[in-house]
Backbone as a chain_set.jsonl record, in Angstrom:
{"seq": "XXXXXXXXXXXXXXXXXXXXXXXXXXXXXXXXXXXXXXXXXXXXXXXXXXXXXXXXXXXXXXXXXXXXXXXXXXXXXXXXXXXXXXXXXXXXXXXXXXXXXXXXXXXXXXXXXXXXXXXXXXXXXXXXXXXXXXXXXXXXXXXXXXXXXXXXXXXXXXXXXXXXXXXXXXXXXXXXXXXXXXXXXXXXXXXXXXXXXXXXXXXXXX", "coords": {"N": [[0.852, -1.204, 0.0], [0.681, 2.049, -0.729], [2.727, 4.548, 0.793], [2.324, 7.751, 0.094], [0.941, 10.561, 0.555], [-3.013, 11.379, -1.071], [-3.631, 13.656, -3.042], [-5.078, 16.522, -1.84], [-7.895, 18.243, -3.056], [-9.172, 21.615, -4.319], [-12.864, 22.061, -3.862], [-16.043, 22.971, -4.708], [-19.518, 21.87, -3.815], [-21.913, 20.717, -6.505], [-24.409, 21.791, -6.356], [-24.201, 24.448, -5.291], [-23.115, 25.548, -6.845], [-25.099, 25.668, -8.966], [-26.628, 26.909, -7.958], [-26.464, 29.277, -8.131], [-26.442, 29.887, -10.476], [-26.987, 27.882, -13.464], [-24.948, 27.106, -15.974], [-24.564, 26.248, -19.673], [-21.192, 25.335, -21.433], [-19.842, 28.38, -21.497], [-19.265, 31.058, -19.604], [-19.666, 34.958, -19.756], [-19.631, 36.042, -17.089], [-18.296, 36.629, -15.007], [-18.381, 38.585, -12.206], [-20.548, 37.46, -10.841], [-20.343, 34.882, -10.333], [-17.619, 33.85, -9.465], [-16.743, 35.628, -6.687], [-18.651, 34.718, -5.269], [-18.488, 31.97, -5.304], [-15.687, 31.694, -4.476], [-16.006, 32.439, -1.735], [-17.835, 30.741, -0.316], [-19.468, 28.956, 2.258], [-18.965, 25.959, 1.502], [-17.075, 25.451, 0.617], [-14.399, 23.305, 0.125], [-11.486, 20.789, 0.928], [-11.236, 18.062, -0.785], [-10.645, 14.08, -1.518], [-8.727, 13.647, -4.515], [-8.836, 12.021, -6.15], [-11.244, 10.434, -5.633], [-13.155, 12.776, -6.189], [-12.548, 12.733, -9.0], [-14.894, 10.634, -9.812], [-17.0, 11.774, -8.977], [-19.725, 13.3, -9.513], [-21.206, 15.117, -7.855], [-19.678, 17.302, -6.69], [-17.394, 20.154, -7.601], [-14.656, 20.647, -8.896], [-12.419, 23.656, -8.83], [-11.315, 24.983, -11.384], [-8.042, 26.621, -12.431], [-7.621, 27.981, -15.607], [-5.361, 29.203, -17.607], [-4.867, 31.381, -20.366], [-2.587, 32.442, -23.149], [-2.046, 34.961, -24.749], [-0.896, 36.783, -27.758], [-0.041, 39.811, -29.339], [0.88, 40.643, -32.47], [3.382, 42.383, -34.493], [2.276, 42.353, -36.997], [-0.483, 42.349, -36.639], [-2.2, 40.066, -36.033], [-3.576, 37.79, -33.975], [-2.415, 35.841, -31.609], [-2.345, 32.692, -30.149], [-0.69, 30.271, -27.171], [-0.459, 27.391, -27.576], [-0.271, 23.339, -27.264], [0.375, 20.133, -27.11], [-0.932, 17.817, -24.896], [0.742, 15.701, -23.186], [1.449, 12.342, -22.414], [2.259, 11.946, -19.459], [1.089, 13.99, -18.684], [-1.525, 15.179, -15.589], [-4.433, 14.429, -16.221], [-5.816, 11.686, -17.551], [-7.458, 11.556, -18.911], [-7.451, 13.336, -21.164], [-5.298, 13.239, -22.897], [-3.128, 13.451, -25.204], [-4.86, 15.362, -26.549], [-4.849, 17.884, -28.247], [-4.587, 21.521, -26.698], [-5.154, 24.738, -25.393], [-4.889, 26.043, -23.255], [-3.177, 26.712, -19.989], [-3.258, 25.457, -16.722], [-4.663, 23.771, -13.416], [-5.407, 21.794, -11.014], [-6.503, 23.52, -7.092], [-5.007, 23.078, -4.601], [-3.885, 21.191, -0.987], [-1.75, 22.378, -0.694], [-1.608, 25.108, -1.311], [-3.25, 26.131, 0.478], [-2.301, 27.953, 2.98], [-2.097, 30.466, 2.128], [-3.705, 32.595, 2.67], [-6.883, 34.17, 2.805], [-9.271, 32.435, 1.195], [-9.389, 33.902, -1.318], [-6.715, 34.474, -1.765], [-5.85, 32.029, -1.736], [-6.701, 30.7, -3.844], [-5.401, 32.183, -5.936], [-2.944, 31.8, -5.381], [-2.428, 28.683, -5.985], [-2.657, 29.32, -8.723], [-0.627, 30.702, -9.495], [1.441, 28.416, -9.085], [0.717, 26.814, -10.512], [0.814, 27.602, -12.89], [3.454, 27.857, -12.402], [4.582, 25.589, -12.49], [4.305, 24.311, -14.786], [4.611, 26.122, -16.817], [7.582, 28.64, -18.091], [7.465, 32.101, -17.828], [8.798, 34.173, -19.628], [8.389, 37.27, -20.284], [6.922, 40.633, -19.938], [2.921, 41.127, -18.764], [0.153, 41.428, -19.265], [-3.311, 40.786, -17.135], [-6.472, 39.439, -17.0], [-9.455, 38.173, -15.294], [-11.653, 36.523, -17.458], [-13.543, 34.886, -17.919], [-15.943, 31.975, -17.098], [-15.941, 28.354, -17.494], [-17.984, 25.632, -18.327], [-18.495, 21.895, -18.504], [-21.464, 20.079, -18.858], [-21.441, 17.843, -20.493], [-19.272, 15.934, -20.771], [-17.408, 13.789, -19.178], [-15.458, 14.551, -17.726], [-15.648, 17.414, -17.488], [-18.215, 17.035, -16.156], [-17.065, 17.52, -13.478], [-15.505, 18.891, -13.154], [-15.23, 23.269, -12.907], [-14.051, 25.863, -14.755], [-12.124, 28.269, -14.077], [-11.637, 31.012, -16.129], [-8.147, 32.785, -17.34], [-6.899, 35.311, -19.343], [-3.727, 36.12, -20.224], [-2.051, 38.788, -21.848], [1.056, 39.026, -23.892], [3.737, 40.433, -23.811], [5.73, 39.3, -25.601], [7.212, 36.805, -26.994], [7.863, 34.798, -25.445], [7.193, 32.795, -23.549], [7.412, 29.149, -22.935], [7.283, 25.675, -22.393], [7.766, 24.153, -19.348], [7.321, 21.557, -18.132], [8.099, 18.112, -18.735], [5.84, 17.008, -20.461], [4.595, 18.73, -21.806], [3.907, 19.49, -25.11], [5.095, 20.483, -28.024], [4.944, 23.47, -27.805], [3.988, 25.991, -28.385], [3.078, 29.633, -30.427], [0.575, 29.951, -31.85], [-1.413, 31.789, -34.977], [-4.95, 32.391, -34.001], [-6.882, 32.545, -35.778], [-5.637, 30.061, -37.013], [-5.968, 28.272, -35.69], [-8.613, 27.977, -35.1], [-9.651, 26.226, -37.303], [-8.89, 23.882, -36.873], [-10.279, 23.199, -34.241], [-11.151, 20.56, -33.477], [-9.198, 18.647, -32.645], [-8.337, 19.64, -30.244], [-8.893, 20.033, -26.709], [-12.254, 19.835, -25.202], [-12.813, 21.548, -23.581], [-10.496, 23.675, -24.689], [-11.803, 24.208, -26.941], [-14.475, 25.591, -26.266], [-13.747, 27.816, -24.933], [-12.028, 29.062, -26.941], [-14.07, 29.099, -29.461], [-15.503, 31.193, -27.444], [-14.108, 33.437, -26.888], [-12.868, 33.97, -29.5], [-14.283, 33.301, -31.676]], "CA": [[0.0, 0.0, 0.0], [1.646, 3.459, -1.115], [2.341, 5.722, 1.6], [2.174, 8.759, -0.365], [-0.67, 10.947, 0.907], [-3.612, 11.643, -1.593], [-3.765, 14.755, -3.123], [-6.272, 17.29, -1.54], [-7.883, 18.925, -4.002], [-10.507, 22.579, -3.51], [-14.481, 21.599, -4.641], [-17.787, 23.529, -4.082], [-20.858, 21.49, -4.084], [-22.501, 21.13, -7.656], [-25.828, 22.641, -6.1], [-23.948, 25.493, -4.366], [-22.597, 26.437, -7.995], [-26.127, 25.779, -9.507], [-28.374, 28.568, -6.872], [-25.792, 30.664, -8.724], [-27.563, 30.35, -11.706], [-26.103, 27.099, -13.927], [-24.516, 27.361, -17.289], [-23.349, 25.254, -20.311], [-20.231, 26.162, -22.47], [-18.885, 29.388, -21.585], [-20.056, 32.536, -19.578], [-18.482, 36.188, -19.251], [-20.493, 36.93, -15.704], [-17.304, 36.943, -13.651], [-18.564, 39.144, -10.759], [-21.752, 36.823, -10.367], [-19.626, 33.161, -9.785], [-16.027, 33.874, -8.899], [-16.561, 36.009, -5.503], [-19.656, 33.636, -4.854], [-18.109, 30.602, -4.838], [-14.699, 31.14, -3.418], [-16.789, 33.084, -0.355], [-18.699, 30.232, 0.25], [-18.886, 28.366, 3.301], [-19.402, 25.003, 1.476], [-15.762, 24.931, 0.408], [-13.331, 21.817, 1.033], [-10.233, 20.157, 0.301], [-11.397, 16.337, -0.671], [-9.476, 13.33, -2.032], [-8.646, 14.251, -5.616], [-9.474, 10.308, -6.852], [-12.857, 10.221, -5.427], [-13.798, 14.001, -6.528], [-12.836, 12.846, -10.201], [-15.884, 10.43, -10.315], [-18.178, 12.126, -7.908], [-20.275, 14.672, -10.042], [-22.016, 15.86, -6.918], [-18.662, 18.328, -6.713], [-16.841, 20.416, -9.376], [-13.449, 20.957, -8.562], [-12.324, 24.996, -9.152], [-9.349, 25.019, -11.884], [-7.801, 27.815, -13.031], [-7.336, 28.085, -17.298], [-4.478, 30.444, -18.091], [-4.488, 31.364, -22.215], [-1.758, 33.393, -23.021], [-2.137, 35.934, -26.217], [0.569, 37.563, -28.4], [-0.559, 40.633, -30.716], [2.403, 41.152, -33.085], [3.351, 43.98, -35.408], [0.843, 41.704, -38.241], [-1.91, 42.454, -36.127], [-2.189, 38.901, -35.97], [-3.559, 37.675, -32.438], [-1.991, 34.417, -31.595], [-2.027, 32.023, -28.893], [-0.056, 29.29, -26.98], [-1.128, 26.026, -27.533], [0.481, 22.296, -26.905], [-0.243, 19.101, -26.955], [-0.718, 17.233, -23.709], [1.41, 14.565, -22.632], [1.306, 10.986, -21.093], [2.502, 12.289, -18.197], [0.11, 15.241, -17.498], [-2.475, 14.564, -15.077], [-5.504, 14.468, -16.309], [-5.368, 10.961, -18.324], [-9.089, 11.855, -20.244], [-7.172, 14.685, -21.891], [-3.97, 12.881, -23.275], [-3.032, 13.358, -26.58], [-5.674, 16.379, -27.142], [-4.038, 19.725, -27.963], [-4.949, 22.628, -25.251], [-4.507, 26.485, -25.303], [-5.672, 26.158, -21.679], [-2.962, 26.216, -18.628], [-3.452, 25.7, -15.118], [-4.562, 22.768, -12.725], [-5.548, 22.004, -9.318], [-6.144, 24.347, -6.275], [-4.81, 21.826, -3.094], [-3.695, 22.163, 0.495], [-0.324, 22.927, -0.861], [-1.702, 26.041, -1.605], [-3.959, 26.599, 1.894], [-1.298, 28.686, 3.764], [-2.039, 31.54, 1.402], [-4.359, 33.074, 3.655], [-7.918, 33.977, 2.033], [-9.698, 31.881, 0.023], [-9.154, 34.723, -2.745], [-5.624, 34.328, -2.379], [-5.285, 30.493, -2.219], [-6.706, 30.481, -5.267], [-4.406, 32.949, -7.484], [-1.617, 31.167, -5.37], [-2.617, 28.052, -6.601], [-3.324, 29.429, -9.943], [0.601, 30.839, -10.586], [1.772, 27.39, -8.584], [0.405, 25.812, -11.272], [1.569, 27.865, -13.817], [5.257, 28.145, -12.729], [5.255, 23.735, -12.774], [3.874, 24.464, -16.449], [5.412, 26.928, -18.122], [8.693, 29.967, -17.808], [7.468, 33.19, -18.466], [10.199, 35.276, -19.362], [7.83, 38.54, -20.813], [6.207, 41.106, -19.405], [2.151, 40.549, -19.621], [-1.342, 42.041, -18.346], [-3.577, 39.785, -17.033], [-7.836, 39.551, -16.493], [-9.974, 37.202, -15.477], [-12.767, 36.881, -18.253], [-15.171, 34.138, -17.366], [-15.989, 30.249, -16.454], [-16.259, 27.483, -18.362], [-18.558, 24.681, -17.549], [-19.483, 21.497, -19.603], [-21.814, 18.872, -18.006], [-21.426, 16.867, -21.974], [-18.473, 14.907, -20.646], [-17.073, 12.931, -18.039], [-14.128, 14.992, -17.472], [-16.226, 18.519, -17.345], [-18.641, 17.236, -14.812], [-16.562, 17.229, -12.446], [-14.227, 20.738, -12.745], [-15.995, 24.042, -13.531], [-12.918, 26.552, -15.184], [-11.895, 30.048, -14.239], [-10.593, 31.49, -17.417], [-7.338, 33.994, -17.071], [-6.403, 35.747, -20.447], [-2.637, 36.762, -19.981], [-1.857, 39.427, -22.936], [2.408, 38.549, -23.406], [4.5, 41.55, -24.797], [6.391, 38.74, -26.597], [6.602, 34.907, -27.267], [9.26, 34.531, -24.786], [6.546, 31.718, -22.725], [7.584, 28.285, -22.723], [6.952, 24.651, -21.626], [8.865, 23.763, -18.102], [6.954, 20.278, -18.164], [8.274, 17.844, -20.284], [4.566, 16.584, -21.439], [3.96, 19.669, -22.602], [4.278, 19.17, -26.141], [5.154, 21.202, -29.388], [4.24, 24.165, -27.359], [4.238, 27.473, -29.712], [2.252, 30.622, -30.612], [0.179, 29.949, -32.951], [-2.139, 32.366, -35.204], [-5.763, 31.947, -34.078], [-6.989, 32.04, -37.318], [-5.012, 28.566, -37.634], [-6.325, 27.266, -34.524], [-9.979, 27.672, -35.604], [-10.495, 25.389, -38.531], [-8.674, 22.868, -36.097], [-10.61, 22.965, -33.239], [-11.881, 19.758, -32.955], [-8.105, 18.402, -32.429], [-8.556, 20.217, -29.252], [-9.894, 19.279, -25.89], [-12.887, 20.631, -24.859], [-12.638, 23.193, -22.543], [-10.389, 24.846, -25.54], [-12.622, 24.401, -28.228], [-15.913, 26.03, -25.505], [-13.523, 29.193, -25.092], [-11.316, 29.958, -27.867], [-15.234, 30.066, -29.655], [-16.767, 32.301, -26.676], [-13.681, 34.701, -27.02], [-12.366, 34.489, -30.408], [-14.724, 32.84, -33.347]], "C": [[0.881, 1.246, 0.0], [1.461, 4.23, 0.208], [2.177, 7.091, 1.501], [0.361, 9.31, 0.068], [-1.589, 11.62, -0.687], [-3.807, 13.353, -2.091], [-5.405, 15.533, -2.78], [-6.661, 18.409, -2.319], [-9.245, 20.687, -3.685], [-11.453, 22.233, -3.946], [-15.013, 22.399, -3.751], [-18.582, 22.135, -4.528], [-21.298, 21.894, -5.131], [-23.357, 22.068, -7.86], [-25.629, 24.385, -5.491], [-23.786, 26.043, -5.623], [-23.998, 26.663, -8.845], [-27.221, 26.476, -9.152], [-27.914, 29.284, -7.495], [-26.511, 31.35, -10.161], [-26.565, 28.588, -12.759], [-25.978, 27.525, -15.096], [-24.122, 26.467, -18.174], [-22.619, 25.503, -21.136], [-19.585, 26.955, -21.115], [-20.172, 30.827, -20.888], [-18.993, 33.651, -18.872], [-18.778, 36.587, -17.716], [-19.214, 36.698, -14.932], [-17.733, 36.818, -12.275], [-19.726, 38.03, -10.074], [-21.504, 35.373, -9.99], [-18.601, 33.204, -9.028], [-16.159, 34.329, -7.302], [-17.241, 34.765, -4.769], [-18.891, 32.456, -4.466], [-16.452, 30.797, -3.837], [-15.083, 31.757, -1.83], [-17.653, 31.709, 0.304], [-18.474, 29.264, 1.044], [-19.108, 26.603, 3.336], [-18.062, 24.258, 0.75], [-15.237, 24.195, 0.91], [-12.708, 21.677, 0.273], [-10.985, 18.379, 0.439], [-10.373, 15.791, -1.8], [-9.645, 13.573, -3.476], [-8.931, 12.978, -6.929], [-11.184, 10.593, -6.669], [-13.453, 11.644, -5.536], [-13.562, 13.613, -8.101], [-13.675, 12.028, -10.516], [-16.939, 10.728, -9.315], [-18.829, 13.894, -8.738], [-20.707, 15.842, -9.024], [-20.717, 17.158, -6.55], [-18.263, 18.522, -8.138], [-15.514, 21.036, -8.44], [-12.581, 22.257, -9.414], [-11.092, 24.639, -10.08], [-9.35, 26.273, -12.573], [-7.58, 27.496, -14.499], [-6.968, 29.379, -17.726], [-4.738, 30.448, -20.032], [-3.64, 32.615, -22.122], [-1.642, 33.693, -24.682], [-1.125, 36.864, -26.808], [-0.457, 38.392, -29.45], [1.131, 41.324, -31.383], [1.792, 42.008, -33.717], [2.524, 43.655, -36.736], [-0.378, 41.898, -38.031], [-2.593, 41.348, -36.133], [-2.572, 38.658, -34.442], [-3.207, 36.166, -32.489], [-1.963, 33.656, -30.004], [-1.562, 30.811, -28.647], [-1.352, 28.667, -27.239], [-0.161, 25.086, -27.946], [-0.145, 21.651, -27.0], [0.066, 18.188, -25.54], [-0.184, 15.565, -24.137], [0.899, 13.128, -21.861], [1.525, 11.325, -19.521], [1.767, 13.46, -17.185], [-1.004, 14.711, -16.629], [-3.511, 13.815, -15.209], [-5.643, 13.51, -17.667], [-6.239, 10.873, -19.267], [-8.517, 12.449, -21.338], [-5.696, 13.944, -22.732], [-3.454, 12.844, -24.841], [-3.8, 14.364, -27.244], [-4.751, 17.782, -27.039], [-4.742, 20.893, -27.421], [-4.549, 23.975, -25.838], [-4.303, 26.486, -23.813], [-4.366, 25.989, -20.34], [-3.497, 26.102, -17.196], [-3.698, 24.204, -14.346], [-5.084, 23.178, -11.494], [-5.511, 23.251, -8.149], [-5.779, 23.074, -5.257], [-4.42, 22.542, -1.87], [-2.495, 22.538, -0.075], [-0.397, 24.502, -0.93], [-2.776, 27.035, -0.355], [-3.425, 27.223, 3.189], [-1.159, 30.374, 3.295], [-2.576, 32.475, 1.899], [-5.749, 33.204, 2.957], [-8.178, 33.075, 0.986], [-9.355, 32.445, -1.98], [-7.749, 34.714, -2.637], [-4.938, 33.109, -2.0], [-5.622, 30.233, -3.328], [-5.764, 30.859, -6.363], [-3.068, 32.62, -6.721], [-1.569, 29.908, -6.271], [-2.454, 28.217, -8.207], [-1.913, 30.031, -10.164], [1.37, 29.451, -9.655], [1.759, 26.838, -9.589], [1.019, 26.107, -12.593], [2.767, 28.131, -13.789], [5.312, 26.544, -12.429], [4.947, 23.72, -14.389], [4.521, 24.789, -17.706], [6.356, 28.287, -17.786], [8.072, 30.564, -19.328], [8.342, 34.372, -18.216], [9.47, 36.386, -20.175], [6.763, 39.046, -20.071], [4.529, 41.178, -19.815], [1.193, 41.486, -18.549], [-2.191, 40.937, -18.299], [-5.654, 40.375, -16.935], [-8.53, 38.348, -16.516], [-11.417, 37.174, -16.711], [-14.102, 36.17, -18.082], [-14.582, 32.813, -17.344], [-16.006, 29.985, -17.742], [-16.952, 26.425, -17.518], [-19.474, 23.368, -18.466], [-19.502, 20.166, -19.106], [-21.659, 17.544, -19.326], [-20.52, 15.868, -21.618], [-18.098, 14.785, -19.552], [-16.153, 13.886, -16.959], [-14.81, 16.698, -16.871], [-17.198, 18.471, -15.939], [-18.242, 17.374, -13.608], [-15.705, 18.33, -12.149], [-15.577, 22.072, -13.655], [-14.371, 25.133, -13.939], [-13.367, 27.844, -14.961], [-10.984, 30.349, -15.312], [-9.791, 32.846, -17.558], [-7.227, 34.09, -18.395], [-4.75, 36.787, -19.939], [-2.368, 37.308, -21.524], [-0.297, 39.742, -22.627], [2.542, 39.638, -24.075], [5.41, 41.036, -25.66], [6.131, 37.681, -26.383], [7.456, 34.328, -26.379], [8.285, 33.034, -23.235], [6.841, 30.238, -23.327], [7.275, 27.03, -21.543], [8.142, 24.5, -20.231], [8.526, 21.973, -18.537], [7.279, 18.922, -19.536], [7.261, 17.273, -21.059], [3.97, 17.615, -21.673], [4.654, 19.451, -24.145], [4.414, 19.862, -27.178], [4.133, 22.719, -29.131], [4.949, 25.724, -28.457], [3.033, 28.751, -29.369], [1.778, 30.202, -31.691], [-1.033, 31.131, -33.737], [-4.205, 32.243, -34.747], [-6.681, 31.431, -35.306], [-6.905, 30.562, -38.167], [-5.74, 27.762, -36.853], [-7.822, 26.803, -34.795], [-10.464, 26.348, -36.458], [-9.868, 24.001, -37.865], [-9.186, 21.999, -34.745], [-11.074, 21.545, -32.441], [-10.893, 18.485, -32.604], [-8.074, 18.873, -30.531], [-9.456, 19.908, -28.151], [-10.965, 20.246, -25.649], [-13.224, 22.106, -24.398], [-12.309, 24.568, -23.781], [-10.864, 25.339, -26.822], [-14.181, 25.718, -27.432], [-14.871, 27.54, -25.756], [-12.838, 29.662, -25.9], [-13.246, 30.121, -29.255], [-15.759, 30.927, -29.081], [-15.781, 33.572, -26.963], [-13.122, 34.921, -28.86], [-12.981, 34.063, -31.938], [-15.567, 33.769, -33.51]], "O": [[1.8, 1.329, 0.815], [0.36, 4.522, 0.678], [1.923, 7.749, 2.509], [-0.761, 8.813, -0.031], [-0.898, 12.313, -1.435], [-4.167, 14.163, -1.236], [-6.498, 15.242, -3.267], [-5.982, 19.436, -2.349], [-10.085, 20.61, -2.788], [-11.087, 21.78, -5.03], [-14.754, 22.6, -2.565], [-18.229, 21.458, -5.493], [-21.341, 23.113, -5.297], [-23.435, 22.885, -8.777], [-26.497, 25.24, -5.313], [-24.308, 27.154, -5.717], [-24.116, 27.749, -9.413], [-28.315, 26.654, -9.688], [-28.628, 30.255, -7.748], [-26.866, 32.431, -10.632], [-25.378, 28.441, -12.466], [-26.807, 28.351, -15.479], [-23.272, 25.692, -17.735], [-23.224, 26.084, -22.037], [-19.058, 26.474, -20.112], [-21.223, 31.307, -21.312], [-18.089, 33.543, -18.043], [-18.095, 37.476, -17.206], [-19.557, 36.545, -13.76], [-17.683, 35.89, -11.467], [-19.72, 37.823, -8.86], [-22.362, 34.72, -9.396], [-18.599, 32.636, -7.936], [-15.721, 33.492, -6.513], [-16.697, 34.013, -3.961], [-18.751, 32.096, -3.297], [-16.177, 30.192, -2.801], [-14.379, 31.459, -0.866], [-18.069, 31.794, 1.46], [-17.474, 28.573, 0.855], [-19.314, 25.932, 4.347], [-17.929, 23.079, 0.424], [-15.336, 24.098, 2.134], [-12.838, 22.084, -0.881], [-11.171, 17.725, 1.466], [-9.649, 16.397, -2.589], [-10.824, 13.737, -3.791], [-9.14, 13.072, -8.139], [-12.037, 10.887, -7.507], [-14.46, 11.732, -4.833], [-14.428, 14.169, -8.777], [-13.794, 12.122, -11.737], [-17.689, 9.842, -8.905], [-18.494, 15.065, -8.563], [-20.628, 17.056, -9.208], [-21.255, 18.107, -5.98], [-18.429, 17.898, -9.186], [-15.591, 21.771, -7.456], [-12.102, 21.99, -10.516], [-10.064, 24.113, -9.654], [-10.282, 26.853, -13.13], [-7.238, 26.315, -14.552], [-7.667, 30.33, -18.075], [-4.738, 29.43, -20.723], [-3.809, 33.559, -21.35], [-1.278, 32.927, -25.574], [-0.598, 37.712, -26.088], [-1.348, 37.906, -30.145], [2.019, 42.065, -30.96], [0.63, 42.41, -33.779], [2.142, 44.566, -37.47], [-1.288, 41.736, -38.844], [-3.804, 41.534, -36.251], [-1.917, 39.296, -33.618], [-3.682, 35.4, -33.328], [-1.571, 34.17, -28.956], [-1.76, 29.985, -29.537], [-2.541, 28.987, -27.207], [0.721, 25.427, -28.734], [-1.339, 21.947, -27.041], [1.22, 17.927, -25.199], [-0.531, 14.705, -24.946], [0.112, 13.017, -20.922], [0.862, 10.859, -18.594], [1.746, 13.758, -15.991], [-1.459, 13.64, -17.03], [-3.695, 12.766, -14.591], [-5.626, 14.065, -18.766], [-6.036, 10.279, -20.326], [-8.958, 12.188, -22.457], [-5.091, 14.894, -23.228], [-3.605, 11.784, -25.448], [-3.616, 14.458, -28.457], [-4.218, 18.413, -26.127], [-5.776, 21.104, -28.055], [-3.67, 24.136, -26.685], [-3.334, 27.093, -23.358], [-4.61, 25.029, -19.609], [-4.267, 26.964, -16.773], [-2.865, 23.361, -14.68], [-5.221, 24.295, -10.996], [-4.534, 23.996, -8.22], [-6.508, 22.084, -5.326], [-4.473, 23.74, -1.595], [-2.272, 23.607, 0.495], [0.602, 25.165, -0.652], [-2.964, 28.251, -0.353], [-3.971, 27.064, 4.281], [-0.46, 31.246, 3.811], [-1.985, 33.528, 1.661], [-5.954, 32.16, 2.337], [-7.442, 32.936, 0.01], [-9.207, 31.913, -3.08], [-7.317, 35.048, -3.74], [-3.712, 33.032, -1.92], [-4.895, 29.487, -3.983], [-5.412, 30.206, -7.345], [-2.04, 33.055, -7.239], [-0.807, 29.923, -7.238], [-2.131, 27.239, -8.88], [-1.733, 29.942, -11.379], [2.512, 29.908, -9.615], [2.783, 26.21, -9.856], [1.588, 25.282, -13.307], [3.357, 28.572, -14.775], [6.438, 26.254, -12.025], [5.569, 22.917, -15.084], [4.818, 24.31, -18.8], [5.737, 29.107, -17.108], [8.013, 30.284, -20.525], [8.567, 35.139, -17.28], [10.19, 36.53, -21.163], [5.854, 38.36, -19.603], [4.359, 41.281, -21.029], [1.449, 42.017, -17.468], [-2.069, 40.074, -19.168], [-5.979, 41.557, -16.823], [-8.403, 37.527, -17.425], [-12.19, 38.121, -16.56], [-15.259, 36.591, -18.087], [-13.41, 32.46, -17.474], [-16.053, 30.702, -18.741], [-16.697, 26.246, -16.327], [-20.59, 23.517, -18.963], [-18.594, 19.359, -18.906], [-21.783, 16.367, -18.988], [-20.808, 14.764, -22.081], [-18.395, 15.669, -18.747], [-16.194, 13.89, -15.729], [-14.373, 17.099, -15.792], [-17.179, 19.267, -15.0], [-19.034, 17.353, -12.665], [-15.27, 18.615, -11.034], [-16.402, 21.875, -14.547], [-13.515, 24.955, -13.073], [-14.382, 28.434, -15.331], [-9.803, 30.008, -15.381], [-10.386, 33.892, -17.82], [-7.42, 33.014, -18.96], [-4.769, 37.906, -19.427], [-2.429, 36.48, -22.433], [0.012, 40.404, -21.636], [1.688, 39.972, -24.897], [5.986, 41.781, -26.454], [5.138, 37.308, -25.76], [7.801, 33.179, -26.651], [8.869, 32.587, -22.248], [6.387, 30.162, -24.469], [7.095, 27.181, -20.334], [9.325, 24.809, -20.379], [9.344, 21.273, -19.134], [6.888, 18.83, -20.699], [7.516, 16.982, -22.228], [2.745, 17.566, -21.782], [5.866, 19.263, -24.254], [3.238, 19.975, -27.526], [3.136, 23.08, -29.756], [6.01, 26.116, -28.944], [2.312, 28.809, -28.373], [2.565, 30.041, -32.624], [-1.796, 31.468, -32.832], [-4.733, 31.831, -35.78], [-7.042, 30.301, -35.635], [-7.475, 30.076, -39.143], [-6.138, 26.658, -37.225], [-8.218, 25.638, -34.746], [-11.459, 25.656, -36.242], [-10.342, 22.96, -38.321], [-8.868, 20.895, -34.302], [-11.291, 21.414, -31.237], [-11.414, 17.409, -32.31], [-7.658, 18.026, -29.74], [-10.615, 19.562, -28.381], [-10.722, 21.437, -25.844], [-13.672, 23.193, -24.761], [-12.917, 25.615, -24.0], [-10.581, 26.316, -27.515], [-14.722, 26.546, -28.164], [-15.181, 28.308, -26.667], [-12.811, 30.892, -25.841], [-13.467, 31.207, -29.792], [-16.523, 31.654, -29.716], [-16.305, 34.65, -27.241], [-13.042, 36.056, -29.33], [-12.465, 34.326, -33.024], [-16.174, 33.872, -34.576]]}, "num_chains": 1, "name": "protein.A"}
């Protein structure tokens, strides 16, 4: 029997996210989910096995996309192909725009709920990816899609980081054939793409 302890992962209650109002796809309401849920007093750290087939939770993840506008006026964004080795073994082989991952206790020392999360949320992105360029950041909206296995179970906060160059790279080595690419290109491909980044590169950019 492994003695490695289980990773503790953050979840709201499905129903706590659904008084909110529920959604499917993609919504911009920010102010009307994000405070809501990480305020709420129905938050927990549970085992991160038995929250990925337990719908009755959705486990908070952050989804970094990171955008380049060159001197073409071209808007472009990272995107990779996930690895054998990344977590999330539904997703393996599907190409992503999307970083981020897990909030856990690793990240429950942060002090507020509002800032265990955006610890969590560059935690995740400095095991991910070195950003060596200066960038502006906003959160823009959720994602949430009860259609698959993998969705019922996480609802996505979606960051848009705008890079002043291309200077972002993979750390991880199952990040795969990670680049800038034109959106434009990414479009007529989408369906190469896992979910999540097919729901928001249509809500923000088709």
């Amino acid at each position: 029997m492994s003695t490695v302890a289980e990773e503790q992962v953050l979840v709201v209650p499905t129903s706590e996210f659904h008084a909110l109002g529920h959604f499917q796809g993609f919504t911009s309401e920010v102010s009307s989910y994000l405070p809501a849920l990480l305020d709420n007093g129905h938050l927990s750290y549970q085992p991160r096995g038995k929250m990925e087939q337990d719908p009755s939770f959705k486990q908070l993840i952050p989804y970094v996309l990171f955008r380049y506008l060159g001197a073409d006026g071209k808007p472009r964004l990272f995107q990779y192909t996930r690895g054998g080795g990344q977590g999330e073994a539904r997703l393996h082989a599907k190409r992503s725009v999307g970083i981020g991952g897990h909030i856990s206790t690793a990240d429950a020392g942060a002090g507020t709920r509002h800032e265990v999360y955006r610890e969590g949320m560059l935690r995740e992105l400095d095991e991910e990816v070195v950003i060596e360029t200066p960038y502006t950041e906003q959160c823009v909206g959720l994602i949430n899609d009860d259609e698959t296995p993998v969705g019922q179970v996480h609802l996505g906060i979606v960051h848009l980081f705008d890079v002043d160059n291309l200077n972002v790279h993979a750390r991880e080595e199952d990040i795969l054939g990670a680049c800038f690419v034109p959106i434009e290109e990414i479009l007529p491909e989408l369906d190469d793409f896992e979910t999540w980044s097919q729901i928001v590169v249509k809500a923000l950019f088709g």
